[in-house]
Each structure stands twice: as C-alpha cells, then as structure tokens.
PAKOLRO-839191 format. One line per 5 residues: their letters; for each residue x, y, z of N, C-alpha, C. Coordinates in nm, 4 decimals, padded with zeros to 6 digits. Example, Ala and Ser with C-alpha at 12.3 -4.5 7.8 and 13.67 -1.06 7.14 Angstrom:
<nufis>
AS) 01.3190,-00.5690,00.7800,01.2300,-00.4500,00.7800,01.3200,-00.3300,00.7800 | 01.2850,-00.2250,00.7080,01.3670,-00.1060,00.7140,01.2900,00.0030,00.7870 $
</nufis>
This chain:
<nufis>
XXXXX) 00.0838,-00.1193,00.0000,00.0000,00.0000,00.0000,00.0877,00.1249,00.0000 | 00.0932,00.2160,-00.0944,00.1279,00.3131,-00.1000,00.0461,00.4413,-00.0625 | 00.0864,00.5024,00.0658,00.0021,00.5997,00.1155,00.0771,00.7514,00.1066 | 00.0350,00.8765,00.0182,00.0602,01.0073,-00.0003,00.0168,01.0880,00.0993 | 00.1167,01.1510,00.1238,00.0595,01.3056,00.1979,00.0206,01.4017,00.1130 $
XXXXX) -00.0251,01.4662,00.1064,-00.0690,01.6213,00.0093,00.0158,01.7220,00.0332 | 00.0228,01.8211,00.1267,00.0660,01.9767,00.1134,00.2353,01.9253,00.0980 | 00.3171,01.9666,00.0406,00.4121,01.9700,00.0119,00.4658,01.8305,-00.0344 | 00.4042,01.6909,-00.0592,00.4051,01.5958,-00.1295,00.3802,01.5849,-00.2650 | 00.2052,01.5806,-00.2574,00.1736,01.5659,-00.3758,00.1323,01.7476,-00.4710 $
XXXXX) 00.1172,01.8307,-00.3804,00.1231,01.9659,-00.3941,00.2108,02.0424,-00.3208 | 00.2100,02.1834,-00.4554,00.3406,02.2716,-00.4040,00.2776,02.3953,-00.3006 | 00.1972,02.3221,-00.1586,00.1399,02.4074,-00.1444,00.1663,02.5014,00.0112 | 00.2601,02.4348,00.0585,00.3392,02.4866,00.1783,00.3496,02.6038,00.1896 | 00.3652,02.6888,00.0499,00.4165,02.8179,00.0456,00.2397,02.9085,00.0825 $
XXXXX) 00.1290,02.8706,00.0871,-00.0031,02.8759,00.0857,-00.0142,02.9127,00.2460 | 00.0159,02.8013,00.3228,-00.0319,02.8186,00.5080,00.1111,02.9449,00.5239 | 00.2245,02.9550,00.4767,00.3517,03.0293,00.4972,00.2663,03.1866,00.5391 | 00.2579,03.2165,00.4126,00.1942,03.3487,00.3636,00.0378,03.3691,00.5204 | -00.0268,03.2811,00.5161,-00.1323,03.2556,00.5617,-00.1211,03.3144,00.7419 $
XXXXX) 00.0038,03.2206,00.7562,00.0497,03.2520,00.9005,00.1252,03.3639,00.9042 | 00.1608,03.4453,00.8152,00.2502,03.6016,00.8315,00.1041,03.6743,00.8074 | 00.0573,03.6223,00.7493,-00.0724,03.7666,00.7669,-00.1121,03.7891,00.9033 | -00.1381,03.6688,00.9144,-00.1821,03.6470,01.0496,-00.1364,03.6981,01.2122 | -00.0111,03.6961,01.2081,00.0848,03.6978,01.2423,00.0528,03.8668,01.2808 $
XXXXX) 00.1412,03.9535,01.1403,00.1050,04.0769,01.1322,00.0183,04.1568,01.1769 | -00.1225,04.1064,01.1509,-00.2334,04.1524,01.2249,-00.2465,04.1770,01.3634 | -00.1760,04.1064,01.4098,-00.1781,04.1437,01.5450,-00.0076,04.1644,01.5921 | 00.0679,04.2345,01.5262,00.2326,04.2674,01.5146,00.2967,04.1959,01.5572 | 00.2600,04.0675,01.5227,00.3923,03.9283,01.5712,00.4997,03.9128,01.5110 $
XXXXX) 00.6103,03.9136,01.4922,00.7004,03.8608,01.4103,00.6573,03.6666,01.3660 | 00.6522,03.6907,01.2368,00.7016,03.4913,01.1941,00.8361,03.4548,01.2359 | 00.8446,03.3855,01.3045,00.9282,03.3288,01.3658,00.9394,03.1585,01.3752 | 01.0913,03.1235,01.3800,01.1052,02.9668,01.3712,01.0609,02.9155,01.4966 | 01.0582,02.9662,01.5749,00.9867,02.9021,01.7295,00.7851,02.9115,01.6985 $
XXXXX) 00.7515,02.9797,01.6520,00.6037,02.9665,01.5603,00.5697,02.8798,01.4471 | 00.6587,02.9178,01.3695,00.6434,02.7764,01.2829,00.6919,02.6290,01.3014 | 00.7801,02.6316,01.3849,00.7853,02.4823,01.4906,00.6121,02.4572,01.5441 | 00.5656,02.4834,01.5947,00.4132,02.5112,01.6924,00.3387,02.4674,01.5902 | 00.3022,02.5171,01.4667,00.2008,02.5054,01.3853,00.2151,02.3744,01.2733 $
XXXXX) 00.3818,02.3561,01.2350,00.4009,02.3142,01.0591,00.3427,02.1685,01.0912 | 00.3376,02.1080,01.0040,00.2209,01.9941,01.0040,00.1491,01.9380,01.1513 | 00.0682,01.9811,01.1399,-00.0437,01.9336,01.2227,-00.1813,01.9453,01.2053 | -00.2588,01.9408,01.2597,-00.4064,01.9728,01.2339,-00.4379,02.0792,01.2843 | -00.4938,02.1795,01.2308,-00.6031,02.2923,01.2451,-00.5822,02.2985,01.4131 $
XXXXX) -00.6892,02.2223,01.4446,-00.7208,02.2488,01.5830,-00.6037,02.2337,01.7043 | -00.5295,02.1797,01.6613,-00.3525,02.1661,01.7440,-00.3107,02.3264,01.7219 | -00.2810,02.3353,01.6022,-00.3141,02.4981,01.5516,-00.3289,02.6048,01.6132 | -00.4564,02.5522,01.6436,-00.5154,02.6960,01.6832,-00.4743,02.7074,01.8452 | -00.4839,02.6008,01.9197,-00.4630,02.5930,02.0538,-00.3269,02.6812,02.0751 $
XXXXX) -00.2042,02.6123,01.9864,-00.0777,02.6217,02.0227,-00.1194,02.8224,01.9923 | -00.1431,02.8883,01.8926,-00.1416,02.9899,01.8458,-00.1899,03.0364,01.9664 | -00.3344,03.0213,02.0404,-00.3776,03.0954,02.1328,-00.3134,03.1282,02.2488 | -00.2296,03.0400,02.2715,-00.1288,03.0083,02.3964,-00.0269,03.0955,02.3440 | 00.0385,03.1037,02.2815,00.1820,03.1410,02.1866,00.1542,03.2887,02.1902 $
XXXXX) 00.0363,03.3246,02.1561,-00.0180,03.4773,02.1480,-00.0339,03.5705,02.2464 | -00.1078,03.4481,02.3581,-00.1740,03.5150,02.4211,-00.3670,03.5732,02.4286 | -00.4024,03.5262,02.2942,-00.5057,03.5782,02.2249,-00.6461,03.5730,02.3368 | -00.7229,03.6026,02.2780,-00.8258,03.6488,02.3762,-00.9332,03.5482,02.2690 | -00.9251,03.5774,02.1357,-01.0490,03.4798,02.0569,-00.9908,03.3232,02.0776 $
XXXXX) -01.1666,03.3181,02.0662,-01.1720,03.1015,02.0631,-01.0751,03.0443,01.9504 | -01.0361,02.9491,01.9686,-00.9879,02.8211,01.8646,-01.0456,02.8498,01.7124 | -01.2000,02.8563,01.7755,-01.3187,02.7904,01.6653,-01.2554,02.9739,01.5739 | -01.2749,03.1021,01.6046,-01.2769,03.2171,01.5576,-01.1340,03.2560,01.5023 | -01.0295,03.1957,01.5382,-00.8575,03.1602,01.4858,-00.8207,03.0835,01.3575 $
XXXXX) -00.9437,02.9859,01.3475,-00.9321,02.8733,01.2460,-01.0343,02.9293,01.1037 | -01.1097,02.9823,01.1802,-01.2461,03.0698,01.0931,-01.1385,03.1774,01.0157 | -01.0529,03.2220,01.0778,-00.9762,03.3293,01.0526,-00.8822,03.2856,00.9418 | -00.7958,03.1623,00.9368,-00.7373,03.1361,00.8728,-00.8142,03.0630,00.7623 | -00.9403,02.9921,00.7581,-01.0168,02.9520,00.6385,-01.0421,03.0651,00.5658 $
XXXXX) -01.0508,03.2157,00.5961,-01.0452,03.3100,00.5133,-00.9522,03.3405,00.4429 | -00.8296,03.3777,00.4829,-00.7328,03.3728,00.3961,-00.6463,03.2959,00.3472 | -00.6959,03.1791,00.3633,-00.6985,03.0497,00.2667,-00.7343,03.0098,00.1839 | -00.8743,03.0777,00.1482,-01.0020,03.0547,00.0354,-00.9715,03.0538,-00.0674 | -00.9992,02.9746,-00.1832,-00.9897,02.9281,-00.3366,-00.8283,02.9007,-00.3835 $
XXXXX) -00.7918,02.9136,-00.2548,-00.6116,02.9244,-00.2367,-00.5906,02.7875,-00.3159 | -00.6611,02.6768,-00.2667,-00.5937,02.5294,-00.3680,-00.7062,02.4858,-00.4414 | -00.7609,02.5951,-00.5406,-00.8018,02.6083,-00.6579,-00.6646,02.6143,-00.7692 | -00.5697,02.6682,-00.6790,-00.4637,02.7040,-00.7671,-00.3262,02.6661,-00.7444 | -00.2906,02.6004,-00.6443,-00.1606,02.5287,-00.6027,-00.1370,02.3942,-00.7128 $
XXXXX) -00.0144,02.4348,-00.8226,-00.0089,02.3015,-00.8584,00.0775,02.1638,-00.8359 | 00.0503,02.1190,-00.8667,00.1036,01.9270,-00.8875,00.2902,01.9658,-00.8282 | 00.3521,01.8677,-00.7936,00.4766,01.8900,-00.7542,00.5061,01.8273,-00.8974 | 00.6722,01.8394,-00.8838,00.6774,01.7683,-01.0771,00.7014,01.6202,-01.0710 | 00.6724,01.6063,-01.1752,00.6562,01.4038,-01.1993,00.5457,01.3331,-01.1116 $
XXXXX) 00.4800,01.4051,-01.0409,00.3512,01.3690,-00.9616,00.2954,01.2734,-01.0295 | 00.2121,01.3640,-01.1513,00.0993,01.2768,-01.1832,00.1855,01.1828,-01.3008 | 00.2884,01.1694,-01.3183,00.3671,01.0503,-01.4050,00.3878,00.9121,-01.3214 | 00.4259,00.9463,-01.1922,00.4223,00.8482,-01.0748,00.3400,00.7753,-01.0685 | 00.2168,00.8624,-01.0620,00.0581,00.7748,-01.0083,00.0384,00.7045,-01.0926 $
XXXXX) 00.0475,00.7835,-01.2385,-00.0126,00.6748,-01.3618,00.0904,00.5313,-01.3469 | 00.2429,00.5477,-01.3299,00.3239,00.4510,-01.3306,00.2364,00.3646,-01.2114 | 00.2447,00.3840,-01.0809,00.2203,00.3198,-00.9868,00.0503,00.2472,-01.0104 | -00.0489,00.3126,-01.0724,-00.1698,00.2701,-01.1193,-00.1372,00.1169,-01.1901 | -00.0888,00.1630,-01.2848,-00.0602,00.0495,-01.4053,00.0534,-00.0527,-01.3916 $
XXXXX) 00.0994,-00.0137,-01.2286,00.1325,-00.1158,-01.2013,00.0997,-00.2513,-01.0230 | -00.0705,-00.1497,-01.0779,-00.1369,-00.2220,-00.9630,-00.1656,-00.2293,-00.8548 | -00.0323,-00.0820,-00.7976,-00.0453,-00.0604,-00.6773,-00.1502,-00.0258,-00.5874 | -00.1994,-00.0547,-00.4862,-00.2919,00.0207,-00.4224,-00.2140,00.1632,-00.3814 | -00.3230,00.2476,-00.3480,-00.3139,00.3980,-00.3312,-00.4072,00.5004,-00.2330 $
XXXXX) -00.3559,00.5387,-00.1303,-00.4275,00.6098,-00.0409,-00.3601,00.7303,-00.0088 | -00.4182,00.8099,00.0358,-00.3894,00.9760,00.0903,-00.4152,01.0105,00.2559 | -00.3225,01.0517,00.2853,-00.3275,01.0415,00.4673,-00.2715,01.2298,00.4813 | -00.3737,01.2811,00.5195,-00.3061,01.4405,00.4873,-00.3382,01.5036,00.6520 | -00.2724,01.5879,00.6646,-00.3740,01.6815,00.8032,-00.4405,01.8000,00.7043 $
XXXXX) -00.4203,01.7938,00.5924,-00.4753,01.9159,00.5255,-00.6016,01.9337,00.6105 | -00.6592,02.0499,00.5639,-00.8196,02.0501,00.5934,-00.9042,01.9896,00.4653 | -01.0247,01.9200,00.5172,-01.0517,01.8409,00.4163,-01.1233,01.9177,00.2943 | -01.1824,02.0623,00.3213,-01.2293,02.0886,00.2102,-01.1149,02.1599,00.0666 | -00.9818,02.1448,00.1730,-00.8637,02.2169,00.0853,-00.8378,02.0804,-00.0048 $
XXXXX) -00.8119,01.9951,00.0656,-00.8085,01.8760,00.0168,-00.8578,01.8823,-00.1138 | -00.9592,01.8612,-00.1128,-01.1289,01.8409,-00.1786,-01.0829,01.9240,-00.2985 | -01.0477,02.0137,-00.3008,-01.0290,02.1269,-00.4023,-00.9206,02.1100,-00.4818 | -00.8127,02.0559,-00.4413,-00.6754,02.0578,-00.4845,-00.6992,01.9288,-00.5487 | -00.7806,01.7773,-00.5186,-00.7868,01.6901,-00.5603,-00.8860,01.7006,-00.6786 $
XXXXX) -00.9655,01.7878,-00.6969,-01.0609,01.7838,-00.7780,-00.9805,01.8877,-00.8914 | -00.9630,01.9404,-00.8615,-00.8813,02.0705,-00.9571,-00.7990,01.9591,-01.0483 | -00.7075,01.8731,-01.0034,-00.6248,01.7888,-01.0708,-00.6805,01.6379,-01.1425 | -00.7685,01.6341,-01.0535,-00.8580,01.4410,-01.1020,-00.7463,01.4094,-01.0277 | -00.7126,01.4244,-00.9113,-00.6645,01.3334,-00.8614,-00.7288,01.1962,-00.7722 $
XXXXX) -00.8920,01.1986,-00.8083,-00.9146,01.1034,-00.6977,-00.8868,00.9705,-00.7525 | -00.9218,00.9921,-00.8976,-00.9221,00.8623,-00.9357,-00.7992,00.7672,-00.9005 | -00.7020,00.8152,-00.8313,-00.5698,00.7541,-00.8157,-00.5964,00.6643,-00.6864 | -00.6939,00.7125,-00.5768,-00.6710,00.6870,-00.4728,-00.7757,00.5701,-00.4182 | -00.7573,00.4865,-00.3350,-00.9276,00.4217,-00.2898,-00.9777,00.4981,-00.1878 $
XXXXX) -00.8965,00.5396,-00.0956,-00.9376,00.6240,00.0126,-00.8363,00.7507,00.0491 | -00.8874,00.8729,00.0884,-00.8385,00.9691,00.1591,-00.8948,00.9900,00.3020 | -00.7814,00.9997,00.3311,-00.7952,00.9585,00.5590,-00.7349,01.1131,00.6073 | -00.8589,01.1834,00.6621,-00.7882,01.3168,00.7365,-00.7422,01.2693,00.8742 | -00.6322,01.3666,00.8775,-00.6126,01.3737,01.0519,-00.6866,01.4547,01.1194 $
XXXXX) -00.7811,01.5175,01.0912,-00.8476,01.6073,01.1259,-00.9715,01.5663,01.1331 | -00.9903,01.4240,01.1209,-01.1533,01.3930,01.1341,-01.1004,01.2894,01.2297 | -00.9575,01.2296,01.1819,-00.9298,01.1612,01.3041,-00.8577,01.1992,01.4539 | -00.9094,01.3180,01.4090,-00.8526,01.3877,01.5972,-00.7267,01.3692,01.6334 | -00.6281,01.3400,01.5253,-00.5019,01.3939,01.5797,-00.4011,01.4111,01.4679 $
XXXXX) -00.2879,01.4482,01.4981,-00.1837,01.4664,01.3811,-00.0624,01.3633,01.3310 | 00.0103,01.4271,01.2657,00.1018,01.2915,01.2198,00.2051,01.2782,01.2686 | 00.2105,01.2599,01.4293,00.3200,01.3044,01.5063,00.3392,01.1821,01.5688 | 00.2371,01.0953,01.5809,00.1989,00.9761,01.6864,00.2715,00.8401,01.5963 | 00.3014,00.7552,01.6244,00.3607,00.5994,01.5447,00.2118,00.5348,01.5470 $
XXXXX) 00.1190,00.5900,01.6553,-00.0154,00.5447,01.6553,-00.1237,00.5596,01.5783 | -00.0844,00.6851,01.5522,-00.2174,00.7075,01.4391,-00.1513,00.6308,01.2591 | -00.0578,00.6390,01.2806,-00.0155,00.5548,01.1473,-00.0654,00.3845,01.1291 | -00.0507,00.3605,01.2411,-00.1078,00.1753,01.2770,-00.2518,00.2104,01.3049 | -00.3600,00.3179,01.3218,-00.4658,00.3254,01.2940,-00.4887,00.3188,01.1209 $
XXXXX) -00.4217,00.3999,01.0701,-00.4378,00.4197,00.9240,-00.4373,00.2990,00.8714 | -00.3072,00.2545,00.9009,-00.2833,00.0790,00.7939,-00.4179,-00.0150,00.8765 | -00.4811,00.0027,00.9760,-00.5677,-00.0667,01.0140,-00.6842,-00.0235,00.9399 | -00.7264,00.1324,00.9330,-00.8459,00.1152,00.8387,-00.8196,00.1342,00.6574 | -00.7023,00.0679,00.6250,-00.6638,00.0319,00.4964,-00.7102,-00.1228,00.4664 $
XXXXX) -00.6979,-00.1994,00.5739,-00.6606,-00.2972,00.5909,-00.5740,-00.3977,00.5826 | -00.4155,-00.2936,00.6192,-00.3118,-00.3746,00.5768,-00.2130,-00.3967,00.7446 | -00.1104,-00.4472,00.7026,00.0146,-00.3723,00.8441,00.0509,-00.2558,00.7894 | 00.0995,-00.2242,00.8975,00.2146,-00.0984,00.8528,00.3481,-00.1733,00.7744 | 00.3917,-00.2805,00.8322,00.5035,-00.3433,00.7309,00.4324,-00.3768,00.5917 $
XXXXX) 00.3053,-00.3241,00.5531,00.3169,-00.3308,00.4091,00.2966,-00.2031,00.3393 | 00.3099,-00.1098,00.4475,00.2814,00.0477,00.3576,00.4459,00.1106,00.3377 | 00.4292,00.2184,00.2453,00.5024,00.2916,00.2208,00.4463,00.4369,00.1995 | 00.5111,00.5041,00.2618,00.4830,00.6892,00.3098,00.5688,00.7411,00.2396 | 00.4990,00.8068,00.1862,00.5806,00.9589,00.0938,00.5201,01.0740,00.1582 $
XXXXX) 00.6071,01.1669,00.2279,00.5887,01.3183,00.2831,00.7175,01.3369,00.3150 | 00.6427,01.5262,00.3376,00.7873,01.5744,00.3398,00.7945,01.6340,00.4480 | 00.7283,01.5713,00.5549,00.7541,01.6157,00.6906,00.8627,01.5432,00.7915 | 00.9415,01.5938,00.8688,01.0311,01.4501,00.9613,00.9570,01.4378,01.0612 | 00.8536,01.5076,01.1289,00.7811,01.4377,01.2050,00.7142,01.3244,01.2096 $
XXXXX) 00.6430,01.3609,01.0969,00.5562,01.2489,01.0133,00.6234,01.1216,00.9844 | 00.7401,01.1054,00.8959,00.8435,01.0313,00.8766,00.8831,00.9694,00.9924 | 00.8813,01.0070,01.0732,00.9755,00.9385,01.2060,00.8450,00.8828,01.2800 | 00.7243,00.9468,01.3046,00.6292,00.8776,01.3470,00.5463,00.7191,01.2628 | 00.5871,00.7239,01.1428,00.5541,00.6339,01.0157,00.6636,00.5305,01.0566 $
XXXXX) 00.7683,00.5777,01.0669,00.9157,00.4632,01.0718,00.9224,00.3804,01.2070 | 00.8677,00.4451,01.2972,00.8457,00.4031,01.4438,00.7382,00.3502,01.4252 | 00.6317,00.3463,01.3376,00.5044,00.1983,01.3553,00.5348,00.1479,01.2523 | 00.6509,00.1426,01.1899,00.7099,00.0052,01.1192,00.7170,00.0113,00.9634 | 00.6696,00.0822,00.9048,00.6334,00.1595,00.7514,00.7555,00.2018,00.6986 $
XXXXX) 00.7712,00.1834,00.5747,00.9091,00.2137,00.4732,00.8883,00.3266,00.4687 | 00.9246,00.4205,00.4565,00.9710,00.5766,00.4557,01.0288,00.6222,00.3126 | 00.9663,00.6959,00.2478,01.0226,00.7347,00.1629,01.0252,00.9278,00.1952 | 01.0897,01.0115,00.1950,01.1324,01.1520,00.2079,01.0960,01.2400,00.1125 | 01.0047,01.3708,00.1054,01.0418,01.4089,-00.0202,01.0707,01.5484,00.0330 $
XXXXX) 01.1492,01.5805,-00.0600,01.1994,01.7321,-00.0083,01.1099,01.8327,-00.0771 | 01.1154,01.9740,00.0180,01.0328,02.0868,-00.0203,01.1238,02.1656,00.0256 | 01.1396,02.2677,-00.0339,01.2186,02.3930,-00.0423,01.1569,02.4709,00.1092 | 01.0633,02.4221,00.1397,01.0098,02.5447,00.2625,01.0260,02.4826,00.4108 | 01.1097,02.3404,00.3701,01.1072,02.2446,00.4517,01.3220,02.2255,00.4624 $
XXXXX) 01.3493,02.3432,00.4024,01.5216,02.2998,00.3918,01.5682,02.2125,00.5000 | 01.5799,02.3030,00.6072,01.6592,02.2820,00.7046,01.6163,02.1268,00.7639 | 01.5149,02.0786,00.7321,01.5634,01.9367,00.7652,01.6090,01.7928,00.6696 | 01.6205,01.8694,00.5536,01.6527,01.7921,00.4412,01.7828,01.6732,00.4906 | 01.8800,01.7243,00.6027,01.9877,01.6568,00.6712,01.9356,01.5138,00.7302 $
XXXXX) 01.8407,01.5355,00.8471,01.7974,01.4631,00.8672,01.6914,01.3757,00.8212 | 01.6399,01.4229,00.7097,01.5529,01.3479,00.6363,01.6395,01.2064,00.5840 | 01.7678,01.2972,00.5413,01.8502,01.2023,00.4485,01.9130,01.0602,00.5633 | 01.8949,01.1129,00.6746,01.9511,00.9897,00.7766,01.8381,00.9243,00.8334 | 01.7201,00.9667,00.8162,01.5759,00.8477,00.8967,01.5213,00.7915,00.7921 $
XXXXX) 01.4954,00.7983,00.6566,01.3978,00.7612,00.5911,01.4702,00.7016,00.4749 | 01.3986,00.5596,00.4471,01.4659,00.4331,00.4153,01.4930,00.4834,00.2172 | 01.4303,00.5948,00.1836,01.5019,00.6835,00.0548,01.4410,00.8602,00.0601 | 01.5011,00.8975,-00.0113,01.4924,01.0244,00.0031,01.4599,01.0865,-00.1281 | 01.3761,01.1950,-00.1942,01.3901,01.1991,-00.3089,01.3961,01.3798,-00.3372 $
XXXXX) 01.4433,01.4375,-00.4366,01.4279,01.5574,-00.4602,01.2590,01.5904,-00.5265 | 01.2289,01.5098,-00.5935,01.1472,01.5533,-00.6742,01.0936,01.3738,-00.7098 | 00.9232,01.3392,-00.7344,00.8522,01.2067,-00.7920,00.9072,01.1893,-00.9001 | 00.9988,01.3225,-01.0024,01.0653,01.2585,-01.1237,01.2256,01.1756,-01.0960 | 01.2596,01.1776,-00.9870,01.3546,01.1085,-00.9714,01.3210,00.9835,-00.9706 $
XX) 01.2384,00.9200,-00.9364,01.1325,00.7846,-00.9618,01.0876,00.7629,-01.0736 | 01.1075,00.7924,-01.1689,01.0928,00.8125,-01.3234,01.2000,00.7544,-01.3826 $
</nufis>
C-alpha cells in the first residue's frame, strides 16, 4: 500500500499556510518566527489553533482563529499546482497495480479542491484526514490506525511526505519511509537524508 501526503508531497502548497500565518501573524504585530512555525508546521487545524492561542496570548476562541485562517486560505488550492513528476508516478504506480491512499492533516475541504482541480481522486481508494481523526502525524499510533483502516500492516505500507515528524512517526510503527523534499522544509533535508529508508528531490527522480 502506497500511502501520499498532500501539502508539500503531492502539492506545491506549503508556500499557501507560509503566507497565511505572516498575515496572520502581522495583524496582530507578531514577528514569523522559527519558534512559531515549529508550533504550527504539520499538524491539524485544531492543534493549531490551541498552540497559536497560547503562543499569542489571544483572547479569541480556537473555533474564531481557524475561521480566521479559512479566510485567507479561500480558493487558495483552486490554484496550487502538482509537484513535478507527480501525476507521471501515479499513472506509473496505477498500471502497475499498486494500491493507493492519501493520509493528509490538510483541511478536508482544501483537500477536496486541490484533488478535484487535478482528477486526482481517481488515483486513490481512500483519503484519511487527521483532522476527522482527531489527531496529527506526530503519533507511530495514528499511522497503525491508518494501515488498520486500509486494511493492511504498517510493514506493508510505504509513506511519501515531506515532513520529519511524520516520517519518524511512520518509521516508528514500522512503515518504509520514503522523504520528499520541499524547499520550505530545507533545514531538515539533513535529517531526512539519515531516517527515511530513501529520500527523493522531486517524484521525477522515480521516473
């Protein structure tokens, strides 16, 4: 079973929440900062918003933080495209039988948009939020939930993202690791290259 992440996997769309969180940010005269984007970068929304309220100080709810950022997010992955050799991969990996699933913390209606914009569903049998499943991709646990409602082990999946959290939580419930790098993700490209069982610049290197 081959299972994809989305924002900075199968889309170039990292640079999307970046922008998203400096507005944000600004509005209320925060500096973006690497101790902030530690707090927020892959996780779910609602981890999100908590860490932000705390981090801030803020006075608004979770629910009115997240409302906040679905605004200046909007029609945003109407227009984020494909990383390169993406959709050459899938067709390869299709036609050659593989099964195919999507495990994202995106939010699901960004999801929804970015997958439809491309036809990407037809690639997949299922897409699994972390965000419907109440937590992020930080746990070795929620990954052995996933391969459970795939119906496989984790010793038969393989993960492509370009997170090392994610990666290291995938490798710790037993899953082949594959790395992919994103430019907005540099600084851990080092350690990517030492946890995860390959590493790739780009899906056309798999080509």
């Amino acid at each position: 079973m081959l299972i994809f992440d989305l924002d900075g996997t199968l889309i170039d769309s990292n640079g999307v929440w970046v922008e998203v969180d400096k507005t944000f940010l600004a509005r209320r005269g925060a500096p973006y900062t690497k101790e902030y984007y530690e707090g927020v970068a892959h996780t779910i929304l609602q981890n999100c918003a908590v860490f932000t309220k705390e981090y801030l100080g803020l006075s608004e709810s979770c629910e009115e933080i997240i409302a906040e950022w679905m605004e200046l997010a909007a029609g945003q992955y109407h227009h984020v495209p494909l990383k390169p050799g993406v959709r050459e991969y899938l067709d390869r990996c299709r036609s050659a039988g593989h099964r195919m699933a999507v495990f994202t913390a995106c939010v699901p209606e960004h999801c929804q948009a970015a997958m439809e914009t491309h036809g990407l569903g037809e690639y997949f049998e299922q897409v699994i939020y972390a965000q419907k499943l109440g937590e992020d991709k930080r746990s070795p646990a929620i990954f052995k939930h996933v391969a459970d409602l795939l119906g496989v082990s984790p010793r038969e999946c393989v993960l492509f993202d370009d997170s090392l959290s994610a990666c290291k939580a995938a490798k710790a419930a037993g899953m082949t690791v594959v790395g992919v790098y994103d430019p907005f993700f540099q600084e851990s490209k080092v350690d990517m290259l030492e946890l995860c069982d390959q590493y790739i610049g780009s899906f056309e290197d798999l080509l």
